[in-house]
Backbone bond lengths (Angstrom), bond angles and torsions (degrees), N, CA, C in turn:
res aa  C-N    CA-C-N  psi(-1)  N-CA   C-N-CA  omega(-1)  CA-C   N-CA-C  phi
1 X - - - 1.449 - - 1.524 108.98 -
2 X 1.047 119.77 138.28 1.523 126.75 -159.43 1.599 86.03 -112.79
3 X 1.704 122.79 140.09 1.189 149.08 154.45 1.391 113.77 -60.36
4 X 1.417 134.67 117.80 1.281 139.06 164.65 1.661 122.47 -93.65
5 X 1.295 111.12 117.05 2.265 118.83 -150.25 1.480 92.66 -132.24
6 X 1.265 92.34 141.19 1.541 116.93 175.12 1.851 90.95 -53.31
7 X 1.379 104.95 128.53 1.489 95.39 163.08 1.178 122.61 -89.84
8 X 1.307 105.98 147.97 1.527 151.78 -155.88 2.092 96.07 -63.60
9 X 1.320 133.43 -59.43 0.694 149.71 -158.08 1.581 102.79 -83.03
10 X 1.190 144.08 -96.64 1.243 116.80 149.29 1.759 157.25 -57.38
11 X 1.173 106.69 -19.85 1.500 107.98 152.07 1.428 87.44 107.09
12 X 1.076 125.97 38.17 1.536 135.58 169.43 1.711 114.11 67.27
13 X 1.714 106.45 -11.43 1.578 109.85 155.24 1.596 128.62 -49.61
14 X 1.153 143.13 -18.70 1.462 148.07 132.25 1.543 92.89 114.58
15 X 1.041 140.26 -0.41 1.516 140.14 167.18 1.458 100.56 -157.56
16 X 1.589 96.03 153.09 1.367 136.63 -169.58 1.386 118.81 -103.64
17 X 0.738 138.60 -171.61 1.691 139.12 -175.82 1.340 101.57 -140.40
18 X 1.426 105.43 132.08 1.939 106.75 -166.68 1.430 89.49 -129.89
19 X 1.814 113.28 141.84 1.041 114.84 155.79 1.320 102.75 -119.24
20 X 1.625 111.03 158.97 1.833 138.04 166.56 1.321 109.16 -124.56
21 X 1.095 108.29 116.36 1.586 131.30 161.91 1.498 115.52 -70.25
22 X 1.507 122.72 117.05 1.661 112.98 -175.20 1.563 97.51 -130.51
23 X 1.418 104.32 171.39 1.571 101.09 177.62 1.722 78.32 -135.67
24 X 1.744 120.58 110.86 1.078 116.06 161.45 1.417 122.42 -106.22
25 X 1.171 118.34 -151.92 1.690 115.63 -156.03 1.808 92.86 -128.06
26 X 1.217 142.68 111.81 1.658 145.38 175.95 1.804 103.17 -76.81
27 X 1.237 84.86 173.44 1.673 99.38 -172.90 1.610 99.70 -55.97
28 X 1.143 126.21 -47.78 1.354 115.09 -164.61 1.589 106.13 -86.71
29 X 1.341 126.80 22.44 1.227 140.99 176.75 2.095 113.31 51.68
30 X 1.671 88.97 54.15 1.491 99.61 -179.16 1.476 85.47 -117.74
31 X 1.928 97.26 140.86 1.671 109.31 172.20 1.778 109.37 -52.25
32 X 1.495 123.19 163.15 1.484 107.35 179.52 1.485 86.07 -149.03
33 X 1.639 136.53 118.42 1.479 106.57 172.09 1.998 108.89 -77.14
34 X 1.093 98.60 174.98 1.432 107.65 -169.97 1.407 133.48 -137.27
35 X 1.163 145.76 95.16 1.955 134.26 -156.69 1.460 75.34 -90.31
36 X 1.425 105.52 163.97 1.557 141.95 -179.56 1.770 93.12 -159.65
37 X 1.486 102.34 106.78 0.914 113.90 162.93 2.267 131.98 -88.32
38 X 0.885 141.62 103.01 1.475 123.86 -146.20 1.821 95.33 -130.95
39 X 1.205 140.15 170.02 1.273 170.78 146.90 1.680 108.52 -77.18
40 X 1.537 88.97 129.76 1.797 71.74 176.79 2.238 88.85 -175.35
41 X 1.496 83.95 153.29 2.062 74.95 -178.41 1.377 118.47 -35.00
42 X 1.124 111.78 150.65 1.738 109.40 150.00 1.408 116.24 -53.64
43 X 1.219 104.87 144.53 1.507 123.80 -167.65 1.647 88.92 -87.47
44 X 1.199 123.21 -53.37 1.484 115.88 -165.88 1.854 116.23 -79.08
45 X 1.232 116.47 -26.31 1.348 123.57 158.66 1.317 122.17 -93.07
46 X 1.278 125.59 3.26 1.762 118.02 -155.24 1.332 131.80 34.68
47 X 1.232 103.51 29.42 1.986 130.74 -178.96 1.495 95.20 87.14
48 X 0.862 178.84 7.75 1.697 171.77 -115.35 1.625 93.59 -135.35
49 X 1.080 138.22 9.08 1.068 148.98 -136.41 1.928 117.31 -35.88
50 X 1.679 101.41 49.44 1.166 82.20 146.15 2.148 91.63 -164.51
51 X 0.853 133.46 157.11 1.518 153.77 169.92 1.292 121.09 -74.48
52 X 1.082 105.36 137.89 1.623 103.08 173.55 1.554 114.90 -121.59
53 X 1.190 128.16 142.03 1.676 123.63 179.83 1.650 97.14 -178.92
């Protein structure tokens, strides 16, 4: 029988907070780097927010 646990990786909240780092291009065509911060499942539960093992 396998134990079912709050997962470890998000904390049983079911999504994570992702950042992307970009280097885009502005109106006057100067590089700009950029964070994009987004919501998105847990990577280690696939949002189900909790693991079993």
């Amino acid at each position: 029988m396998k134990d079912t646990q709050v997962c470890p990786g998000c904390g049983g909240a079911r999504l994570t907070e992702k950042t992307e780092h970009t280097v885009e291009t502005d109106g006057r065509g100067d590089q700009v780097a950029r964070v994009h911060r987004y919501l998105s499942p847990c990577g280690r539960c696939g949002g189900a927010g909790e693991v079993t093992g």
